[in-house]
FIGU-86169 format. One line per 3 residues: number of its first residue (from 1); their letters; for each residue x, y, z of C-alpha. Coordinates in steps of 0.25 Angstrom, whole numbers, plus 5000, padded with zeros to 4 digits. Layout:
NUM = a = X:Y:Z ~ ...
// end
This chain:
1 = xxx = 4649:5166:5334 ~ 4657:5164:5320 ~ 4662:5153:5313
4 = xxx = 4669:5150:5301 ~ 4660:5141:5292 ~ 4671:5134:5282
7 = xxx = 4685:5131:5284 ~ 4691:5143:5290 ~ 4695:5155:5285
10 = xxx = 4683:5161:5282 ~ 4685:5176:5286 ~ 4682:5173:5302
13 = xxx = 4691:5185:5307 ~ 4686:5194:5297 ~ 4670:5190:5304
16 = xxx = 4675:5190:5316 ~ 4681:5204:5317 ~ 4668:5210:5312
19 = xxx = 4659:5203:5321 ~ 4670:5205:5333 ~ 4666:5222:5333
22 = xxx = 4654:5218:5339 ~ 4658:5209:5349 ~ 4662:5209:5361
25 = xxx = 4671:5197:5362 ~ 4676:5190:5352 ~ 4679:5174:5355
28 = xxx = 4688:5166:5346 ~ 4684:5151:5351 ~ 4694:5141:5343
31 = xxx = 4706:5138:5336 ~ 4719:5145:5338 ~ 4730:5150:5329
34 = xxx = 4725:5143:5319 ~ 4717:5152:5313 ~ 4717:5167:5307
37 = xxx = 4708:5177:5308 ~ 4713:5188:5298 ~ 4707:5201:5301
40 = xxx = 4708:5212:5292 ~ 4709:5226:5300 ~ 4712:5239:5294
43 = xxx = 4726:5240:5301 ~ 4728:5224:5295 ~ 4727:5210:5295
46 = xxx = 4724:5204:5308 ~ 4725:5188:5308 ~ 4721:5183:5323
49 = xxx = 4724:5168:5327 ~ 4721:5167:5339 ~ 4712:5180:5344
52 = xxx = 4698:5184:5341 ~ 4695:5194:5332 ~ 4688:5201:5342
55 = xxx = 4703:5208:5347 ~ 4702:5216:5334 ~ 4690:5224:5339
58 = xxx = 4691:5235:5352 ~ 4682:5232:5362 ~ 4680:5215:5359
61 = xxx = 4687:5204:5366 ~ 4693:5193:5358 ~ 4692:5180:5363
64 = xxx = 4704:5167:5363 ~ 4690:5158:5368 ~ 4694:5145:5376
67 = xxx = 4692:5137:5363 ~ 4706:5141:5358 ~ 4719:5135:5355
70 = xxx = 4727:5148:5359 ~ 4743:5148:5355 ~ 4746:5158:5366
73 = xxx = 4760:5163:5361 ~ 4752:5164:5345 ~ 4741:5172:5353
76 = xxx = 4750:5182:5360 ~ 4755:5184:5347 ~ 4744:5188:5342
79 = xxx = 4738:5197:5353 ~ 4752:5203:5352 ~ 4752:5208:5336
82 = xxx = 4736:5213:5338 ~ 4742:5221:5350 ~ 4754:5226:5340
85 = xxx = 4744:5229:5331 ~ 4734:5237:5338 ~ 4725:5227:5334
88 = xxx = 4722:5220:5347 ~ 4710:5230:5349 ~ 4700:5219:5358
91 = xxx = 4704:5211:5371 ~ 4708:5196:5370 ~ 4704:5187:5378
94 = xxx = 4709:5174:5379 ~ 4701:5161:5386 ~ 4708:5153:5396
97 = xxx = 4701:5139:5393 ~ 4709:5141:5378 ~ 4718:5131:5375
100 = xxx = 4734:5135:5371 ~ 4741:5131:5360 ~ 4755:5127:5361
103 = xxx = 4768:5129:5351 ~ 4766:5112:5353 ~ 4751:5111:5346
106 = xxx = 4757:5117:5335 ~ 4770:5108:5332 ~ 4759:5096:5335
109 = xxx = 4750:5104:5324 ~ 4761:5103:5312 ~ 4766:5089:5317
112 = xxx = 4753:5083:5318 ~ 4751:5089:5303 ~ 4764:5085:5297
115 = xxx = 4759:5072:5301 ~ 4747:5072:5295 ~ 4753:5077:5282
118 = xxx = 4764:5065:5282 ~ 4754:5056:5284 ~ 4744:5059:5275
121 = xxx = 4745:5073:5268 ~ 4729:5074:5266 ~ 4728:5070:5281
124 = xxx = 4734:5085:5283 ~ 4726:5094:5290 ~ 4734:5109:5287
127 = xxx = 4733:5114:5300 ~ 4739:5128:5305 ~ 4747:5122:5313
130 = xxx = 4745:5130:5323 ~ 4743:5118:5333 ~ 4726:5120:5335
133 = xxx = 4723:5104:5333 ~ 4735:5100:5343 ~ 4730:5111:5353
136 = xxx = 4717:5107:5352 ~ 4719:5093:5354 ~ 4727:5096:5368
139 = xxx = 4714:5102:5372 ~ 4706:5092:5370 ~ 4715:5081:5375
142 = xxx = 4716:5090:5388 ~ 4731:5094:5387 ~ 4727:5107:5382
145 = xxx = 4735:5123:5389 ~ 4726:5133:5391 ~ 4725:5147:5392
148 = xxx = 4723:5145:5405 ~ 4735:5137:5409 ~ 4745:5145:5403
151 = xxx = 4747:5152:5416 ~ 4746:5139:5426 ~ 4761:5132:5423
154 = xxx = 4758:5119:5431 ~ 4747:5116:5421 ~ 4752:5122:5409
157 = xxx = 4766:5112:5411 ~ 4757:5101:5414 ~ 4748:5103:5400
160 = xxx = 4762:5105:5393 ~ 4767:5093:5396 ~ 4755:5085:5395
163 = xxx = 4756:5091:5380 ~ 4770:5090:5377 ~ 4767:5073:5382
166 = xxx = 4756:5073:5371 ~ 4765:5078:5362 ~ 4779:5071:5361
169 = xxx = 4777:5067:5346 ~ 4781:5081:5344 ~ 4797:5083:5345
172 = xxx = 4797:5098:5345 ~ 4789:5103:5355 ~ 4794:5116:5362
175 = xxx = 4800:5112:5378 ~ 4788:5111:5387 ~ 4796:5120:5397
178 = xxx = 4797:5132:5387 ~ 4782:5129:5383 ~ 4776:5131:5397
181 = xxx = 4784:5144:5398 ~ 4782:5150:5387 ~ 4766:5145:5389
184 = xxx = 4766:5152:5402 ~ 4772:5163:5398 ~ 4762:5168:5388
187 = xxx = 4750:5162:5395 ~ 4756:5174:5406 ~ 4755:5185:5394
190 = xxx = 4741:5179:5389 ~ 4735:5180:5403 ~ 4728:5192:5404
193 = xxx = 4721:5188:5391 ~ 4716:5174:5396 ~ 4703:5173:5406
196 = xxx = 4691:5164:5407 ~ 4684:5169:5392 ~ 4671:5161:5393
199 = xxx = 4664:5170:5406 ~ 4668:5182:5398 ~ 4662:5177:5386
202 = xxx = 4649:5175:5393 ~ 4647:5186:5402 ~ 4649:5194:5389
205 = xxx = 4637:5188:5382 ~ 4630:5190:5395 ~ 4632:5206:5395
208 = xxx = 4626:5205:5378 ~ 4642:5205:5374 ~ 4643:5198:5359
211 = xxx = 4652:5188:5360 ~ 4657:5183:5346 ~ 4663:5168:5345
214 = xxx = 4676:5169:5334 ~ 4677:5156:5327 ~ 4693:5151:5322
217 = xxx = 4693:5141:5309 ~ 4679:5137:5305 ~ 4668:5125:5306
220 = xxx = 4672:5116:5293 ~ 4685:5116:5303 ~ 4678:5110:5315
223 = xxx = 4684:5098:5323 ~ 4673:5090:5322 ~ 4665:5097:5310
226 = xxx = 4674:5100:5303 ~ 4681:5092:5291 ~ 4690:5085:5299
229 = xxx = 4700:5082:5301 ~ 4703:5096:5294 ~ 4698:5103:5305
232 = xxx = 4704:5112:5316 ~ 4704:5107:5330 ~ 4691:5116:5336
235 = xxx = 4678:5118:5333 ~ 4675:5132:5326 ~ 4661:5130:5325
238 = xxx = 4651:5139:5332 ~ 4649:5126:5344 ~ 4666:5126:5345
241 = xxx = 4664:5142:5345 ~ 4654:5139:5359 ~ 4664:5130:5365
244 = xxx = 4675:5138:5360 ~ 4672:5151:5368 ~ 4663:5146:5380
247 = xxx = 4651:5151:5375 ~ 4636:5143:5376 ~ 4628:5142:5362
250 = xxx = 4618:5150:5368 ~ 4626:5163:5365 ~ 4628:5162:5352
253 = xxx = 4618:5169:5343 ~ 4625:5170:5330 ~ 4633:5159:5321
256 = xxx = 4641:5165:5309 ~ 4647:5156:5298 ~ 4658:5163:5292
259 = xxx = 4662:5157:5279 ~ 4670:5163:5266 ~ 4661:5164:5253
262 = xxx = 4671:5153:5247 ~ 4679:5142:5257 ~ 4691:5142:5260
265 = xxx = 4701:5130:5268 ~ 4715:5130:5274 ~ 4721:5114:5277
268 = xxx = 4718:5103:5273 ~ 4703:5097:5273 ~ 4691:5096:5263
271 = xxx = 4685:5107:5256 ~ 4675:5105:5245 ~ 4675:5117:5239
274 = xxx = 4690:5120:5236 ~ 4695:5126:5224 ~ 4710:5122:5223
277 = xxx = 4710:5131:5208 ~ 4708:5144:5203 ~ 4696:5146:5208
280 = xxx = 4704:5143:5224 ~ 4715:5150:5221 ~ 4707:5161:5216
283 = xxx = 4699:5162:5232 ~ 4711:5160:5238 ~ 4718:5172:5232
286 = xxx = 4706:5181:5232 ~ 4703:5177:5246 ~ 4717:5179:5251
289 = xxx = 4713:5162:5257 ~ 4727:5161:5265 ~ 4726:5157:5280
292 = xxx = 4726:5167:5290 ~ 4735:5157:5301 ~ 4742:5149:5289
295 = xxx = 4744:5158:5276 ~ 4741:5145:5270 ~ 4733:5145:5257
298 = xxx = 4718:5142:5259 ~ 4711:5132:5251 ~ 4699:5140:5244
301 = xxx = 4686:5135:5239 ~ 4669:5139:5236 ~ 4661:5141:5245
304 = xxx = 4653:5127:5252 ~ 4639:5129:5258 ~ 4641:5114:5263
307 = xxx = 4652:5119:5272 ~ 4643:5132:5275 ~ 4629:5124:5276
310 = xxx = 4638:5114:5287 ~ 4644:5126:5294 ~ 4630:5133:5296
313 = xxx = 4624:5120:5301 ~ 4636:5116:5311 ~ 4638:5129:5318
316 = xxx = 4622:5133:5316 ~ 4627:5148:5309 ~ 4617:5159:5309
319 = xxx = 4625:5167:5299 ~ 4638:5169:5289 ~ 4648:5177:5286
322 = xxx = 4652:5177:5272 ~ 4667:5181:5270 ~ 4675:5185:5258
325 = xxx = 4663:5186:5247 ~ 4674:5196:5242 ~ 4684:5184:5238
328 = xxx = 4673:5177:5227 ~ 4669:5192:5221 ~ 4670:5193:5206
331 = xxx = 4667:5176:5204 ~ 4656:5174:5194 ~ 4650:5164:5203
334 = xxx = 4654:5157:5217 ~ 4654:5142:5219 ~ 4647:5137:5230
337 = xxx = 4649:5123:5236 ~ 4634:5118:5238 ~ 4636:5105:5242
340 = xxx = 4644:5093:5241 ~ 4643:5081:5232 ~ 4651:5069:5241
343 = xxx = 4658:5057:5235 ~ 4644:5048:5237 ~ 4638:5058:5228
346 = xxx = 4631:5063:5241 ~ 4628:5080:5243 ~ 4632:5086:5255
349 = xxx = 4626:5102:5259 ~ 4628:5103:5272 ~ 4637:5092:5281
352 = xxx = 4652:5089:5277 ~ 4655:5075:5276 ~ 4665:5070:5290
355 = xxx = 4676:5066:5283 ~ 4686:5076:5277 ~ 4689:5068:5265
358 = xxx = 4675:5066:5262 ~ 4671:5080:5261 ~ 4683:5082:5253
361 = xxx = 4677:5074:5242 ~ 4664:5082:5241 ~ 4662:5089:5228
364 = xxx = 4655:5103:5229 ~ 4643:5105:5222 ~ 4643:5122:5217
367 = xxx = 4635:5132:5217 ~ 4638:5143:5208 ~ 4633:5159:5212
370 = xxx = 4635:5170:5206 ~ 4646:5177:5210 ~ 4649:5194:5215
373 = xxx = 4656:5204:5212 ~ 4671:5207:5215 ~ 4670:5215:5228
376 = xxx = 4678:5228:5222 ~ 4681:5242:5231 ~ 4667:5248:5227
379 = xxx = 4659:5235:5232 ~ 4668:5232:5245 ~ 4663:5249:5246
382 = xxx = 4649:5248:5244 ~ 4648:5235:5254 ~ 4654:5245:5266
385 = xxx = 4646:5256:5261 ~ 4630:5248:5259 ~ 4635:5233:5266
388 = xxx = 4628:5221:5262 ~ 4619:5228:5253 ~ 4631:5229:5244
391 = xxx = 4633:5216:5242 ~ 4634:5211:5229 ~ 4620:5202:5224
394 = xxx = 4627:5189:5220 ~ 4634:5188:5235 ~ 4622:5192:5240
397 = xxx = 4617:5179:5235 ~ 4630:5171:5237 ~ 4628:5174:5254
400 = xxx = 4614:5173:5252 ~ 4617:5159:5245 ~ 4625:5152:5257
403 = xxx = 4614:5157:5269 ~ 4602:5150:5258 ~ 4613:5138:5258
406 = xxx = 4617:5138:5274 ~ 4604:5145:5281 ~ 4614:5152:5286
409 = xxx = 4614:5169:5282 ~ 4624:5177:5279 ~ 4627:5188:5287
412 = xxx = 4640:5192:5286 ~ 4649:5196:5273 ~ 4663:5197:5272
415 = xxx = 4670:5204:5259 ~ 4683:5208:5262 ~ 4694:5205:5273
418 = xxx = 4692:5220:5280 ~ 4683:5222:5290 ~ 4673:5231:5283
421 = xxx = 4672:5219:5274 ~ 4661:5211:5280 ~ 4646:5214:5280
424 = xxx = 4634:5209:5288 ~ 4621:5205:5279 ~ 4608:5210:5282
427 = xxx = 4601:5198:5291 ~ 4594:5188:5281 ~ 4587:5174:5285
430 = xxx = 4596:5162:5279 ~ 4585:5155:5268 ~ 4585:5138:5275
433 = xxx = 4597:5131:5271 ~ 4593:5120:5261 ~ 4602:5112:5271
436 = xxx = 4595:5114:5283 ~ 4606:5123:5289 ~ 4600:5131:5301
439 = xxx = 4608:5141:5309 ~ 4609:5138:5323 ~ 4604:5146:5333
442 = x = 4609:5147:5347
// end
């Protein structure tokens, strides 16, 4: 199972597509079209919303799990231009338990944030837009369209209605008998995609299969966990990836934490670390820090162990990936966030505080290590050629920092965006966390 251990963004799809040639199904367990995994393949950038990573590789099945929010019209889309490609090289396999989402969650998502913004302009939570919290919502309040439903008429008109009667704020609202058409309609072409996901997933693991759980957003963007209210409307932590895909905790055997060697943040919400000068700017165009779904602008900042430390301890991580060590190549040294000094004149190492605006007060205490070398042709070379043995001393001691700091080791690195970019450490015992961090074992 994989996580993102920070705010998003963290170079998920890139991990997910090199773990995926070894799987055998691949299961995205949350979200919806709100997030982008961009994929660099050597015939292109692929940027997936909606699919898993695992449809990229021959031979893997790529799961739409039952935790979902799919936008069915969005998703054939998407499976279409993978098919144009010759990309689409796996299955996909779509679960009928999976909620849709509907043209009318996301004109409730840009009303409900225009509202906020006019109300109170910090009170704004940047969302996609792409209708995920209002989709959400209807599930939870039981008024939700499946997957499932889109080829039963009685119940999809039924649920329609029942939605459009939640909704009359809303004065542009697409007529519910074209709705309900163009629903069934592409639930009709979706069909020989759709079944029961959660039997094939564990009669898989029964015949020695490897399953491989494929987290959307990221922990610090947890529901409950999170730093609400600027927070998705799932839980992508690894117990929201269990319930996400119909799995039971006692088939996962692995845990990895996949954060960037600096933090990055798209919307509104704290973030401690932020560099809103030249040293921000400077990440942002090195690391190419635009969203995936959005093309907005991502906010940049240091590295936070406290968000790392809190990650490890919530999700219980047996292990990290490391992505874009390339980015901070040719600093003289690298900040690090250690911990945080509150308002109270209180410390904080591992926990963030409940309320947004208090975290948002925290002051970083930093760490300065030495920094690496620029990551030129001849070095990028020798790492494909000799692997981890390559790697530069001071990064060495920069990964070997955060699993003293975390428990956690690290086990994967990423350098690059292509897929020959990313190399798995020798195994190494994580040194106790000072914290008390201990991974979790299932």
């Amino acid at each position: 199972m994989e996580v993102g251990a920070q705010f998003g963004d963290e170079g998920k799809g890139k991990v997910f597509d090199y773990l995926a040639a070894d799987a055998r199904y691949v299961v995205r367990t949350g979200g919806g079209p709100n997030a982008g995994h961009s994929i660099h393949l050597p015939e292109g950038l692929v940027v997936l919303h909606q699919l898993s990573c695992g449809v990229l590789r021959k031979g893997v099945v790529g799961v739409c799990g039952p935790g979902m929010v799919l936008q069915p019209f969005a998703l054939e889309e998407e499976i279409r231009e993978l098919e144009r490609r010759g990309l689409l090289l796996g299955e996909v396999m779509i679960s009928d338990r999976a909620h849709a989402l509907l043209p009318v969650h996301e004109i409730e998502d840009a009303w409900q944030d225009d509202f906020r913004a006019r109300r109170a302009p910090s009170s704004a939570l940047g969302t996609t837009r792409r209708g995920i919290g209002p989709a959400y919502a209807d599930r939870a309040a039981r008024s939700g369209i499946r997957i499932a439903d889109l080829d039963r008429p009685a119940v999809l008109r039924e649920r329609l209605e029942m939605m459009y009667a939640s909704k009359t704020h809303l004065t542009n609202l697409p007529p519910i008998d074209e709705m309900a058409t163009r629903l069934a309609e592409v639930g009709g072409r979706l069909a020989p995609l759709v079944r029961s996901t959660e039997p094939v997933l564990w009669d898989a693991l029964a015949r020695g299969e490897r399953v491989l759980l494929e987290g959307a957003q990221s922990a610090l963007l947890d529901l409950d966990f999170g730093t609400y209210p600027f927070v998705t409307s799932s839980h992508p932590t690894s117990a929201g990836a269990l319930v996400g895909s119909g799995l039971p905790p006692t088939e996962v055997d692995s845990i990895l934490g996949i954060a960037k060697a600096y933090t990055t943040r798209v919307g509104g919400g704290p973030f401690p670390t932020e560099e809103t000068g030249e040293a921000g700017e400077y990440l942002r165009r090195v690391g190419g820090e635009r969203g995936a779904t959005t093309g907005r602008a991502r906010r940049c900042g240091w590295l936070d162990l406290v968000l790392l430390r809190y990650a490890a301890r919530l999700n219980g991580l047996t292990s990290f990936a490391i992505t874009k060590v390339d980015v901070l190549g040719g600093l003289d040294e690298i900040p690090v966030c250690s911990q945080y000094v509150m308002p109270d004149g209180s410390t904080v190492r591992d926990v963030l505080p409940a309320h947004a605006d208090e975290m948002d007060r925290a002051r970083p205490v930093y760490e300065r290590l030495s920094g690496w070398p620029e990551f030129h042709a001849h070095l990028r070379e020798r790492l494909r050629r000799e692997g981890a043995s390559a790697l530069p001393t001071t990064l060495r001691r920069f990964l070997d920092h955060i699993a003293e700091e975390t428990g956690v080791p690290v086990e994967y690195v990423g350098y690059g965006p292509g897929r020959d970019e990313t190399l798995r450490l020798p195994p190494v015992a994580a040194r106790p966390a000072r914290t008390g961090v201990a991974a979790w074992s299932g």
